[in-house]
Each structure stands twice: as C-alpha cells, then as structure tokens.
N, C-alpha and C positions, 0 to 999 in steps of 0.2 A: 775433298770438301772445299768449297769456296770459301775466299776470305770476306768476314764477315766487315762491313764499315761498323765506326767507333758511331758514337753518338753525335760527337762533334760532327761529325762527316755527313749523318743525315739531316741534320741540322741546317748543315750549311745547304744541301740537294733540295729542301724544302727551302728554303729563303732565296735561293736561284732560282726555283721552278713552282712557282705558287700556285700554278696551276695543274703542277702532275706530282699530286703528291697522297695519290692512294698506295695501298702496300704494294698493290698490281707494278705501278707506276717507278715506287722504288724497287721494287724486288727487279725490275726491267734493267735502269739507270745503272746499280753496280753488278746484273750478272747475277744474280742469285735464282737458282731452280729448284726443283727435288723437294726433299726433307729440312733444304736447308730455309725453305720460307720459315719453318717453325720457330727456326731461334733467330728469324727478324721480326715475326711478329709479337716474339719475346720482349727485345728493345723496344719496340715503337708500343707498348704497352708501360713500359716500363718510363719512357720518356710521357708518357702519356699522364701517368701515374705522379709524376716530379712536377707536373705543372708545364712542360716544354711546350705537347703537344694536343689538341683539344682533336675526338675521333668525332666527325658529325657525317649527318648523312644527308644528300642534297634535299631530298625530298621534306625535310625539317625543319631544315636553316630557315631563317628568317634571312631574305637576300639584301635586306634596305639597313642591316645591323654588321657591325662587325664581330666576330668570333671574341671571345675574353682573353686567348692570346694569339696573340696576331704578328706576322710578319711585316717590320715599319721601314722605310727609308730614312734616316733624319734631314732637314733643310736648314739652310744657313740661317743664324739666328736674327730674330728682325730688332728692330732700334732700338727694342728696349730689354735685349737682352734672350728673350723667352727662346726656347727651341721646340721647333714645331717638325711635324714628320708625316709623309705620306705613306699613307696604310697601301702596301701591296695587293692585299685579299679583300677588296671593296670590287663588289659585283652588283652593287646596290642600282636602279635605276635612276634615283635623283642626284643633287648634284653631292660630290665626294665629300668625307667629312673630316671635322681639322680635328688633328690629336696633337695632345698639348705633352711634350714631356714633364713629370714629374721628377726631379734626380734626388737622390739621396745622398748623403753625405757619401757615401762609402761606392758610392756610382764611379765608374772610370768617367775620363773626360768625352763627351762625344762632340763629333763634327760632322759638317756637311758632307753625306756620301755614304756614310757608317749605315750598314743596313744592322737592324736590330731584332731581337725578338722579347716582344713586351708583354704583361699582363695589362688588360684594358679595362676602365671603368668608364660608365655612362654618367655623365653631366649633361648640367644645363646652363650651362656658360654662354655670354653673350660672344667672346670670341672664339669655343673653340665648344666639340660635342662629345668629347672623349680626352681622358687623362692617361697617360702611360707610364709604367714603373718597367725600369729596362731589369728582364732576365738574364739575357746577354748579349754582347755585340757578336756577330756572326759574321764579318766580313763589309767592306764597303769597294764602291765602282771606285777606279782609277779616277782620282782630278784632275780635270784637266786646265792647264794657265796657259792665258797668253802675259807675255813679257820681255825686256829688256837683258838679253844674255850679256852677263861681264865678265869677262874672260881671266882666269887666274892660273899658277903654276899648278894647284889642285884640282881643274876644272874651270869652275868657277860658278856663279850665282845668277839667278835672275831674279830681274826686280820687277811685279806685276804692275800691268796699269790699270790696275782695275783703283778708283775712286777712293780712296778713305784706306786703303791696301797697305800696310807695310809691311808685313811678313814677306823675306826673301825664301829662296829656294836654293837648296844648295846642288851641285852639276859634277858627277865625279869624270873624272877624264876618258871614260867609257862608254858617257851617256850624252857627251857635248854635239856629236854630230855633223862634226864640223864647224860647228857655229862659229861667226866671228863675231870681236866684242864690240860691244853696242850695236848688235844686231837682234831684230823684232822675231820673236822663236815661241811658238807651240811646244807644249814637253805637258807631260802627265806624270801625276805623284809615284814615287818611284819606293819611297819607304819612309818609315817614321823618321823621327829628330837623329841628327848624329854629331856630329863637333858641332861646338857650337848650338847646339837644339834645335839647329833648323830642318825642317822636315828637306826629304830627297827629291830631285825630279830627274826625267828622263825627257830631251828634247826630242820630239817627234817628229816635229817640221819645222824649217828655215822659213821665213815672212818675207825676209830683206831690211830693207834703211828704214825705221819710222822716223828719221823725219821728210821722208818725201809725201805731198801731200796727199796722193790720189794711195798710202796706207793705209789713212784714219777709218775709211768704211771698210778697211781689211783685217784692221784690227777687230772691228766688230762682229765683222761676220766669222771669225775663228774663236774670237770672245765667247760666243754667242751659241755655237756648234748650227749652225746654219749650213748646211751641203753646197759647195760652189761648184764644185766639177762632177759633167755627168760623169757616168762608167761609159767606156767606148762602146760596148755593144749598145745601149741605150741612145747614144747619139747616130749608131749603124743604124738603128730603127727606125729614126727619126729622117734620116737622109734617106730612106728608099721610099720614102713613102711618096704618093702621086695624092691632086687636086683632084678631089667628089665630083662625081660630074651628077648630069642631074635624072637618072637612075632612079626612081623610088620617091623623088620631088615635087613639090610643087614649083612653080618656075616666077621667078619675083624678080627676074632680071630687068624687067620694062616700070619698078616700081623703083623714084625715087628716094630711096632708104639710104639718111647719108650721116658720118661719122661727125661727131662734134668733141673735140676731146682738146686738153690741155696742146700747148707749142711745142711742149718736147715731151709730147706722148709714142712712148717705145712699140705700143701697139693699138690695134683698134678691136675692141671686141661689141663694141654694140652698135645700131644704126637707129635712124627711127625717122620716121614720117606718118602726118597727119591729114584726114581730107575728113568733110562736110558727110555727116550719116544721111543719106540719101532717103531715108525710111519716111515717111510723114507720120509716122507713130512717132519717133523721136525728133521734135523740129529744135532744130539749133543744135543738134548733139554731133558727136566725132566719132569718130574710127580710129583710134589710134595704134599706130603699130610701132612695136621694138624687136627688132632683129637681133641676134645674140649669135657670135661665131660659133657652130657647132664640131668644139672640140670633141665628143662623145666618138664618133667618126674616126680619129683618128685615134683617141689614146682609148682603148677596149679594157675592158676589166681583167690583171691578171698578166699582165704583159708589161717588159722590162719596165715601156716609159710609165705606167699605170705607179706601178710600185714606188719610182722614183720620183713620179707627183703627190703619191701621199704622203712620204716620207718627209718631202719638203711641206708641207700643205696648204702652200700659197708662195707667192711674188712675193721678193724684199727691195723695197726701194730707196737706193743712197742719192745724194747728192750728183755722186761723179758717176755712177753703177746702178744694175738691175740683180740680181740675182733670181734669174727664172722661174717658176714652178715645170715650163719646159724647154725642150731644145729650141734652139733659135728657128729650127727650120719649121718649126710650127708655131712656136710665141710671136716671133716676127715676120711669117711666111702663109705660110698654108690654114693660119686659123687667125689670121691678122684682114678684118675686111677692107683692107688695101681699094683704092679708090682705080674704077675703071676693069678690075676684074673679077671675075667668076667667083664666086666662095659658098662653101657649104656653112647651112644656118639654121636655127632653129625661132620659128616668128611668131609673135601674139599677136592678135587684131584685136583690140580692147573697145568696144564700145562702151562711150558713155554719154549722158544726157546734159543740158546746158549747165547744168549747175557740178559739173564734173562728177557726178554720180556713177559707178562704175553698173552697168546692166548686164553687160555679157562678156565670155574673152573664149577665143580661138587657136589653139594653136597648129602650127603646122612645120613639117619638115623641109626645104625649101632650098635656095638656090639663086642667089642674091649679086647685085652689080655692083655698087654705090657711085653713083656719079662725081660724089664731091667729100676728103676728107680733111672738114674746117677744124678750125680751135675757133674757142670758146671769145676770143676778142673778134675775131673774124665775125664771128656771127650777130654777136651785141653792135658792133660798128655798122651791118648792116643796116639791122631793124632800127638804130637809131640816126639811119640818114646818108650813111657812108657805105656804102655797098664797095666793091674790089670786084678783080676783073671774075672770081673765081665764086663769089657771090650776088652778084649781080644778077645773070639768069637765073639765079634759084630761088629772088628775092621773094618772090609774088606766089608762084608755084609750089614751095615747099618750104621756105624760114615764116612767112605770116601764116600759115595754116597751123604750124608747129609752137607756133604764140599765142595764137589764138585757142586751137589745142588745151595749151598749159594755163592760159585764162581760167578755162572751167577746173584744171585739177585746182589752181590757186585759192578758188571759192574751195575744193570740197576739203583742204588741207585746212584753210581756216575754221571752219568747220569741227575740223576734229581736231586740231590743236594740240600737235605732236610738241615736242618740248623745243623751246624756241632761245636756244644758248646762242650769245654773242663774245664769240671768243676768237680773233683773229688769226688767222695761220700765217707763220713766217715760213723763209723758202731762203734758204742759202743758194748763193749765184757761183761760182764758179769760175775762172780765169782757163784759158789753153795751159796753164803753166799749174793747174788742181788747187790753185789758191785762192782760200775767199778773195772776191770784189765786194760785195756786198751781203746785207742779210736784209732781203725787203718782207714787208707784209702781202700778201697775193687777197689781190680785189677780186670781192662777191660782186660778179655778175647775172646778171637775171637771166643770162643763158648757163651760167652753172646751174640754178633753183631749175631749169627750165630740165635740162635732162636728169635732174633728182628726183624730181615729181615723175619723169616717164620712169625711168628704173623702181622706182620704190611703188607705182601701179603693177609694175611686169612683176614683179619678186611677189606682190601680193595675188595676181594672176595666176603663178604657178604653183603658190601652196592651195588657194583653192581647187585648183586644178585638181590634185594628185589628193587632199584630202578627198575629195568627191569622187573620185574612183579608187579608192583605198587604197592606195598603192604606197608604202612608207617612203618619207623621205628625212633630211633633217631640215629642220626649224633653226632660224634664224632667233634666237631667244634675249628677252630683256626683260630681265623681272622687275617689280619696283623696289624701290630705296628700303632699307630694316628701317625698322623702328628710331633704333640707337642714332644711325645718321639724318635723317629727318628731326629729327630733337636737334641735335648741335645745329642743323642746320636754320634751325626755328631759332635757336637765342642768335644765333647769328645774326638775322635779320632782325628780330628785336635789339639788339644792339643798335642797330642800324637808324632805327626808326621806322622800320617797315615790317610786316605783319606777314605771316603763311599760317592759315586758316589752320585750328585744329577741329577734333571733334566729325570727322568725315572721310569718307575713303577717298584716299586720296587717286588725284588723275592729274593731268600732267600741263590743264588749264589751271589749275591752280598753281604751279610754278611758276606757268608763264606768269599769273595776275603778279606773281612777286617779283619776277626779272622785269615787266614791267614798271612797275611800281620803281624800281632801280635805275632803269634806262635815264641815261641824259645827268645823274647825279655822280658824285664822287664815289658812290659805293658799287657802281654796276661793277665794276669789275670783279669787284669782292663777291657781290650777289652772285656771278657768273660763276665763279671760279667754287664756291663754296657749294655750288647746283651740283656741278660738275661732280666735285667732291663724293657728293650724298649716294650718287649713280652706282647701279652694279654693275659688273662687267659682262660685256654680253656673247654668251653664247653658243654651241652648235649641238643640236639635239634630236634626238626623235621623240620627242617627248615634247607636244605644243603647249607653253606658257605662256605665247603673247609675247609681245614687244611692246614694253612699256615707253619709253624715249618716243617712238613712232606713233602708238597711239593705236597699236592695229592686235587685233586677235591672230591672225594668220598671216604667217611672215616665211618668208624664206630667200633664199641665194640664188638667183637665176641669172643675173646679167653678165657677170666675170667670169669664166670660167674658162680664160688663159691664165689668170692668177690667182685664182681662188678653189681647192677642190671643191668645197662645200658646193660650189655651183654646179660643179661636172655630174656630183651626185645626182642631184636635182636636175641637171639633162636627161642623166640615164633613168632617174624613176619618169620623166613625161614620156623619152622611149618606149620602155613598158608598159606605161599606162594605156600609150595610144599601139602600142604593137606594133611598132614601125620599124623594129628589124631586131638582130638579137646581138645590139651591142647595149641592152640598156643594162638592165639593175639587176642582178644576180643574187640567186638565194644565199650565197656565201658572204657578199656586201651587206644585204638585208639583216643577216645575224649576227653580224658587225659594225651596225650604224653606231651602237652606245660608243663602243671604243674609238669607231674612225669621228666622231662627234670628239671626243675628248682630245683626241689626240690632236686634231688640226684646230682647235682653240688653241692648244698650248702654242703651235706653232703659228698661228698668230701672235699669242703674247710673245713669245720670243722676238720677231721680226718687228711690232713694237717696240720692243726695249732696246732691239739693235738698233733701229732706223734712230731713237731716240736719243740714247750714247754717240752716236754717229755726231749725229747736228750738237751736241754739248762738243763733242772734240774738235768739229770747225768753227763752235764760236770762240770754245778757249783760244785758237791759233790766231782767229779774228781780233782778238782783245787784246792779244800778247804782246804788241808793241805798243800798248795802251795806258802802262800799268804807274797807276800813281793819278789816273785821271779821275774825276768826278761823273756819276753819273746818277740820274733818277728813277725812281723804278716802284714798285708794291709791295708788301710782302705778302709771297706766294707759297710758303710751307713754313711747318713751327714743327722741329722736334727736340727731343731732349737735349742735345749737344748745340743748337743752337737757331739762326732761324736763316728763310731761303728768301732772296730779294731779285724779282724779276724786274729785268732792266725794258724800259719804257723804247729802248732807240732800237737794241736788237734782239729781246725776247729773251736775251741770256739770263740763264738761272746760275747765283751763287753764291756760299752758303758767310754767314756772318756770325764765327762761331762764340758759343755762348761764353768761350775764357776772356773774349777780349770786350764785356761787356760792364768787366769791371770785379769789386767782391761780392758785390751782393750776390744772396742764392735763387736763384729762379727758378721756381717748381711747372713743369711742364704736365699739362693736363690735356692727354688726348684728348676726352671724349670730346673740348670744347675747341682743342687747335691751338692754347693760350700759354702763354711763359709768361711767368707772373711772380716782382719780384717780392722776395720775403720781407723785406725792410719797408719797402716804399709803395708796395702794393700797385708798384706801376704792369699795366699789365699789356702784353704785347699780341696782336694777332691778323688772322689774316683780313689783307687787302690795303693795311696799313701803307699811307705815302712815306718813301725812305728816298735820302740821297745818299751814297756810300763812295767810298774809293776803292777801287783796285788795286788789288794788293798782291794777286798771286793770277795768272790763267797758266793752265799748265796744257800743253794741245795734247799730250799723250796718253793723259787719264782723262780729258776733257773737267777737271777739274776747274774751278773761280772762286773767289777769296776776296771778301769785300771787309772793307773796315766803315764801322757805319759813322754818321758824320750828323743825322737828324732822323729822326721819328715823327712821323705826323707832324710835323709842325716843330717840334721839338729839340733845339740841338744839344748834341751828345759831344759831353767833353771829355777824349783820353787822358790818362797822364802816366805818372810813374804809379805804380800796384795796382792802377786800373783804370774807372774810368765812372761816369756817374754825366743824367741827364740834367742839363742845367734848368733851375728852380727859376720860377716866373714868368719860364716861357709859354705863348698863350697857344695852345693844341687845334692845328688846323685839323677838321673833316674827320672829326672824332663823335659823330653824332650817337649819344647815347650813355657817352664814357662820362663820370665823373672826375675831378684833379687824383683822386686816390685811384684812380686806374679804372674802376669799371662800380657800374651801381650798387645800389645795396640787394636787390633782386639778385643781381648776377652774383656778388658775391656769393651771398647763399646759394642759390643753383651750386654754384663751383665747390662749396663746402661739402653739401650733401651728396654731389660726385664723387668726390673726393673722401667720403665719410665710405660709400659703397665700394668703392674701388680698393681701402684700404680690410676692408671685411672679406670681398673677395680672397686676396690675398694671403690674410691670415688663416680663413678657411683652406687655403692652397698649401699654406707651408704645415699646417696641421696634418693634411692627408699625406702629405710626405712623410713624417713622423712616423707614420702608425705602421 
C-alpha cells in the first residue's frame, strides 16, 4: 500500500500548485494508484468538509470571482499598517483583485512571503474587493535581502539597506559564505527568530565594497531580483547568429531612414523619414514612415533567448549601466540600426492629410541602411540654423520634411488633447571615477515632441493594424482616474483657487483646462504633481480599454522591441497577420497573452522602482558632503510619519519626519494628502514652498533627512521638547488657506471624510469579531 500524505502535506501540494490541483493531479504528485485513490478521495472530502477545500467544476465557476477559500500570498504591509495579499487562484480577465487581510486576535503574526489559506468574503470597499480571515499559514517563499554583512565570532549580522529597514539578520558560521565584514551580500531567510529574536539568513552571493560607486545600481538590481547575467547557452545563441539578408524583403536601403536618439543612447531601434504624399487627392499631406529593428527575426518563440526576454520583460536603465532585455550581440549589434549598414526591419508608411489626420498605414517587412545616427541636439541645432558636418547634407532632404511631417501631427495632437503634464526630468551625470558631478534637468526639445508624435502614430498604426485583421495582440492600457482620486484631486485645486469642472465625463481636455489655468503661478507645480497623483498605472493587455493619458481608443507597443517585450509581441502578431513567415504569434503565446500581459507589467514596475532607488542612492551620496546646508524645495508627499520635500536644485526627495515637528498631534488624512494639526488646526499639504536643512543623506539606503526651517512662508522654530510655527508670520502662496489652516468648506469636506473613514473601520473591526 502507498503511503498516504497527511492533510497538511496536501495542503501544502495545492498552495504550491494552484493550478494542478484535481484528485487526477494529486493522486499523480505523491504516487498514489489502485484502490488506494479511494482513501485520498476520502481526505480531500473530508478537508473539503472542514472548510480547507472548496470541490468546483470549471465549467461553473464564475472566472472574474475568486473561490470562498482561496490560496493567498501575503504583501509587505503599506504605511498604514494594513496587510494586503495576492490571491494565487485569480483567472479572472480583468484586472486582479485586492484582498484585504482581516486578523483576529488569536491570528499568528503574518509577514511578507507567508503564503496562506483563507476563507473570502465579497465587499465593496473603495480600496480593496475581498476580506480574508486566515485558516492557515501553509508555508512562505524564501526572502530574499540585500545588505551590509558584519562579521562576528558567531557569524555574524546583516544590516539591510533597504530605506526605513532596521531589522537585522542574523548569519551563523555555516551560512557566512565567505563573506567579509562590511561587505555588500545577497543571502535569503534561512529560519525564524533565534538568540536574540532576530530572524536567520543564508548568504547566497558576495556583491563586494558598497561604498565603490558604480555598487549603488548593483545594489538595486539584486534589491530588486532583476536578472543581470545571461545563462551561457543563451548568450552561445546569441553569438552564432548571422545579419538577415534580404530574402523575403522589401528593400528600403536607397530610403533615407535615420536614427534620432538621446547622446548616450546604447542602442538604436527606430528610424524614420518623411516626404510630400504625391496623390492630388491628398494636397499638402505626408507619407510618413517609422522603421522599427526587427527583432522577431532573431529571438523566435520558444527558444533559450525568447524565454530569457520574457523573464526579464524589458531593459533596466541606471545611471552607470544597462541591464538588457537581450545579449549584446543583438541589443547592441545585429537589431541595433547602426548607421551605414544593412539591418532587418519592420516599416509603416503612414499616410496622412494637412491637418495631420491619419488616412492610411502600410506595413512591411524590409531591409534598411540609415545614413545618419544623430541625437536629438544634433538635429534641433540644425533646423534652428546650426547644421554640423554630419547634418548638413540631410538638412533639406530629410530633417525639414521630418518637421514639416510633425507640423501636421502637432495640429492633430492639439486636437485631441492628450494630457499635457509639466514635470521636469532630472539625469544624474557621472564622473570616470562613478561619482556624481552633477544632477542636471534634461531640456524638452521639439525634436524630442518630434519623434513622440512619430512613435505614438506608429504604436497607434499597429493596433489598428492587427485589430482589423483579428489577430490578438496586447494593448498598451490607461484607464481613467477613480472616482476617490479625482475628488482629492478637485479640493485640491479648489484650494488653489482654480476649478476642474464636475458634473461630466471626464476626458483629459479638461485636465489640461486646469494645468493650464496653473501654468506660470506658484501652484503649477502642485497642480502637476497632484495630476500626476490622480493617474492609474498603465498597463499590458489583451483586453482593449483605451489609453486614457494619450487620448486614443487603440494603443499599442510597436516601436521598442530591443527593450520592451510587449513590442516583440506586437511584431509577431503583424508577422501573422500579414503571413510573412512562421516566426510570428503562436497558438501557445495567443493562450498566454493574459499572463505574459501581467507578468511584463510587473516587470516594468519593478525596473521602475529599481531605476528610482538607484537615482535616490546617488543623490544621497551627492548630498552627503552637504549636510547642515539649507536648501528650498515643495512638499511633494504627506504620510502618516511625516512629510516628503522635494528639493528645487536637485529634484532630491526627503523625508521631515513627523517627531521632529514638535508636540502637537497631527492627523494624516489620506484621502486629501493633509497632516493637519490638532491644537492649531495648521494644516500641511502638497506643493507647499519649504526651506529645510540637511540633516542626514545616507548613499547606501539612498535615504535624506531634512529638518524644516519654513513652511509657505512661515518659519518654524525648534527647540527643547519640540518645536512650533512662529505666530504672526504672514503665509506666502497659500491661496485659499485661511490663518487656522484651511477654509470652513474644507474643514467640513475633511470632517465628513474623516466621519466615513472612521465607519469604515468600525464596520472592519466588527466583521473581525464575528
């Protein structure tokens, strides 16, 4: 007789395998055949019976709902405490839903990683669609930390850099790895608390010296679990490969199609040129064309480097570093349209009419030269009178046709009035020695807009494209703003003095009427920033909702696709579409868009939050001889612990925490962004002018520490037990605030927030009772 698993044990085989988890499925997993199915189908009855396990049949389910007990992951808890958890068994088509934990008193402690199994209830909460009461913890994935190894006769400890961190790790002498002390080390949770209560780790990989500076983006990307090094077979596949010839092509080598990309662009993936639509049905109209590297060609569905591009699911770009989506010998070679020779490509020919109206588009598979690969000063310098030796011949020929071109798209953008934010990007500089020289703001050139407007016509070219011959692909997605943040977003600007219309569906001319309305006064930045705020995150689907931000019904990823997969997809469905060979879209890709959708958002968010923590860790090192100096800045985030002041010279955020603000108590009110205090009703929020001192940059958590000094106008005096703003001072660019901190309207707003939010709550600790 086979030995039968405990309950525990299937437990566990179902919370690992959420997806094979019929009796077929288990009876396969532990070996069980014969007679002996009968006394598993016993247990799994019997667990069935207790609540564990819910028996459904696909054909019944509702796929858009989660099951009533459900397999959860939990996530680290956010600023105010709550724990929130992702449902494993979501098969739904729309986007995933948030399940709120519930604990009881008698609940074990849970943490990030603890995978669980919960009973579920349906709500209708503004932040979250599902409550969870935990049945039990069944196991969690290994954590993994980057950190500071410090070497002891026991081992020794690591101290994480991660931001707001103090929890060490303890290292027993079998798990050190070598490591030496004060050296930067990868290690994964090894076991619960032990001397001491600190939980165990196991170092896994050596980093080296953090404080050498070309770390700080290494830190990130191990932070981060971003993949740095191919697998060797992967990069063998990558080196044997040979330059497309033009076999199966159209032949576009005699057409000027030339690169325009940033001074220290690692590769080139798009080209473009424009001439006069020759038709006399269309007079004044263009042709315009965008050439796009055709990596499809090279990476084929299914195949080492295929695998190792989704996995990553786009480019990560640092400061000092790239981190690929692939081998060099195609990021930077063979799918790089390198200037003066041969490359395989995929082209639109976009017609459209004087008033940049889009009529027709073409595509084709092709075989490309580029004459010339400029950056973006290079080409502005021309058309404004400075031509170079390198633009000069292409001056007449192909950069004014290319302006002229973007003339008509400029009318048909104004037109549709995609959302029009003015929010400056900074750019950390870099020294041969990987240390900051500077942190400048990078100037909007009208040849940046100029190949924006081509790209964002081509991406809109190929979702029509592939909707019109049904062929699926994924959607570039932007849905509009909720409810909840368009409200904050409205007292905002009433505060302000300025108005966003209610009573109407909204569209994204209306934003702009209010960013204008802001332009040129003390509050744009606040208005920008609070826009910003309101925004959902966008992204990758099969499932077309529009792009809201753009202003466009059909959207998609077509121009990137050295760094972006979402684009490569989108090669392979016009492949397909047009049956141009059998390296396109695969029925097995096709039944996988929801997931490969999901999955290469997250890895965007990720490589966001990496590139993000990156540039915080070179401004702290940038600041760090700085410390005790004044500087001016906004305030650019309010949470409960205290508020975030972004600095005016180098875009550095950090944080002025709420202890040192004195006794008073200040009640932090998300829904509005506001810390507000109890005594004096002074009320703090975003966009506010601050000058602060430094007081802390740490470069290894990329942490900053400001002590504030003035508020709008206002100064702030420390002292001994705290600290209090000084009385009679007159509040500059406070348009809307009364001297007791904010109007009588807004108070109330704030009350009866604050009235719902505490009923929430109470309804919340209620159903945990029961």
């Amino acid at each position: 007789m086979t030995k039968l698993p405990t309950k525990p044990e299937i437990l566990d085989w179902i919370a690992a395998n959420p997806t094979l988890t019929s009796k077929r499925d288990i009876a396969k997993a532990f070996g069980i055949k014969g007679a002996d199915r009968i006394d598993l189908k016993r247990l799994l009855k019997e667990l069935e019976a207790e609540g564990h396990l819910e028996k459904r049949k696909k054909t019944y389910r509702d796929p858009d709902r989660l099951p009533p007990v459900s397999v959860l992951q939990v996530k680290a808890p956010d600023d105010n405490g709550d724990l929130y958890a992702q449902p494993l068994e979501w098969h739904g088509e729309g986007v995933e839903p948030v399940v709120l934990i519930v604990p009881r008193a008698s609940d074990p402690a849970l943490g990030e990683g603890d995978r669980i199994l919960a009973r579920l209830q349906v709500v209708h909460e503004e932040d979250h669609n599902y409550e969870a009461r935990l049945i039990r913890r069944i196991g969690a994935s290994p954590r993994k930390i980057v950190g500071i190894f410090r070497k002891s006769a026991e081992g020794g400890q690591i101290m994480p850099i991660d931001k707001g961190s103090d929890k060490e790790w303890t290292v027993g002498p079998d798990a050190a790895l070598g490591a030496k002390d004060g050296e930067l080390v990868e290690a994964e949770q090894a076991g619960p608390g032990g001397r001491m209560g600190l939980p165990r780790a196991r170092i896994t990989l050596r980093l080296g010296d953090p404080s050498e500076p070309r770390a700080v983006s290494l830190i990130a990307i191990h932070q981060h679990g971003i993949p740095d090094d191919f697998p060797a077979d992967v990069l063998e596949e990558a080196d044997s490969m040979k330059p497309a010839g033009l076999s199966g092509r159209t032949d576009l080598r005699d057409m000027p199609l030339v690169t325009i990309d940033p001074s220290d662009a690692r590769d080139h993936d798009d080209a473009v040129f424009a001439e006069a639509d020759d038709d006399p049905k269309n007079p004044g109209g263009w042709r315009l064309w965008v050439a796009i590297a055709d990596v499809a060609h090279y990476v084929t569905p299914g195949s080492g480097i295929d695998r190792e591009a989704r996995k990553r699911g786009n480019s990560s770009y640092f400061p000092d570093r790239v981190v690929p989506m692939l081998p060099d010998r195609l990021s930077g070679d063979l799918c790089s349209l390198h200037e003066g020779v041969p490359r395989a490509c995929i082209a639109v020919c976009m017609t459209v009419d004087r008033d940049g109206n889009k009529l027709r588009q073409k595509f084709l598979r092709g075989l490309m030269r580029s004459p010339a690969s400029l950056t973006y000063q290079q080409v502005q310098a021309a058309i404004d009178g400075q031509p170079d030796e390198a633009t000069g011949p292409l001056l007449e020929p192909v950069l004014k046709p290319l302006y002229a071109g973007y003339a008509a798209l400029k009318a048909a953008r104004e037109r549709r009035q995609p959302l029009d934010l003015d929010l400056p990007e900074r750019r950390v500089q870099l020294g041969e020695d990987g240390k900051v020289t500077s942190v400048d703001f990078v100037d909007r050139l009208e040849a940046h807009r100029l190949i924006e407007e081509y790209m964002v016509l081509a991406n809109v070219a190929a979702a029509e494209t592939l909707i019109a011959k049904k062929t699926p692909l994924l959607f570039r997605v932007h849905e509009e703003p909720p409810q909840d943040k368009l409200e904050s977003l409205r007292d905002t600007a009433q505060a302000a003095g300025l108005t966003l219309a209610k009573g109407q569906v909204l569209k994204t001319e209306h934003l702009n009427r209010l960013l204008h309305q802001a332009a040129g006064t003390d509050e744009a930045e606040l208005i920008n920033l609070s826009t910003l705020r309101s925004m959902t995150q966008a992204y990758y689907t099969p499932k077309n909702f529009g792009h809201f931000g753009l202003a466009l019904q059909n959207y998609a990823h077509f121009t990137s696709p050295i760094r972006r997969y979402s684009d490569l997809i989108v090669h392979r469905a016009l492949i397909t579409a047009h049956g141009w060979g059998d390296d396109g879209l695969t029925a097995e890709e096709i039944d996988g868009l929801e997931k490969t959708g999901q999955h290469i958002s997250d890895t965007e968010r990720r490589s966001m939050m990496a590139e993000r923590d990156t540039t915080d860790r070179y401004l702290a090192a940038y600041l760090s001889d700085r410390l005790g100096a004044e500087f001016t800045g906004r305030v650019s985030g309010i949470a409960k612990f205290g508020l975030f002041v972004k600095l005016d010279e180098t875009g550095a955020d950090g944080l002025v925490p709420i202890s040192t603000l004195g006794n008073e108590y200040f009640h932090f009110d998300r829904e509005s962004g506001t810390l507000m205090g109890a005594d004096s009703g002074r009320e703090i929020g975003l966009g506010m002018r601050a000058r602060v001192k430094l007081v802390e940059a740490a470069p290894v958590t990329g942490g900053i520490a400001f002590e504030l000094l003035e508020l709008d106008g206002e100064e702030y005096e420390s002292g001994r037990g705290g600290g209090s703003f000084r009385r009679g001072r007159p509040r500059g660019g406070g348009a809307g605030r009364s001297r007791g901190g904010a109007s009588p309207k807004r108070k109330l707003a704030k009350a009866k927030t604050k009235d719902a939010k505490t009923k929430r709550k109470v309804s919340r600790q209620r159903r945990a009772k029961t």
